[in-house]
C-alpha positions as a printed Julia matrix, in Angstrom:
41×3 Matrix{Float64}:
  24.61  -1.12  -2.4
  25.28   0.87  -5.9
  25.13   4.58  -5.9
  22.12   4.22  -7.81
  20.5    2.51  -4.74
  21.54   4.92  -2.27
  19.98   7.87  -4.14
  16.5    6.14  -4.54
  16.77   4.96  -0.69
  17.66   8.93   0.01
  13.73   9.73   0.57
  13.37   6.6    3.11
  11.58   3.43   2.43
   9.5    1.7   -0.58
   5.85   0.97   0.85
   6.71  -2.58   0.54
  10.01  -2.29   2.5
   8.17  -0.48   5.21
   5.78  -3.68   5.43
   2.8   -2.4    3.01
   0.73  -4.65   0.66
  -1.1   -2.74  -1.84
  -2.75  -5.78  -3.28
  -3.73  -6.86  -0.16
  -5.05  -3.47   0.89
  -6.94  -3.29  -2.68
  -8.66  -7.02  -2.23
  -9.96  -5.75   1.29
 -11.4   -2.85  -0.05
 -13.33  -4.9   -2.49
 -14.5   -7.1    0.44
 -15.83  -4.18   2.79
 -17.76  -2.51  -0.12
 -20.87  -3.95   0.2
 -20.61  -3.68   3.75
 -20.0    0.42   3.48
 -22.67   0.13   0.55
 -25.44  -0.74   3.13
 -24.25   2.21   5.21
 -25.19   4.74   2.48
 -28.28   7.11   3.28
């Protein structure tokens, strides 16, 4: 590991490293919306 690496890892892990998919998060949000659409008063 390079200094470089050790400074960004300084403030703990990446989303990904800590087991995060944004994509996948952003593809279910487009799934549930017409569910929380119909939900709307």
């Amino acid at each position: 590991m390079s200094k470089g690496d050790k400074a960004k890892r300084r403030n703990g892990l990446t989303y990904a490293e800590a087991g995060v998919d944004i994509d996948a998060g952003n593809l279910m949000v487009e799934k549930i919306k017409p569910l929380v659409r119909a939900t709307r008063r």
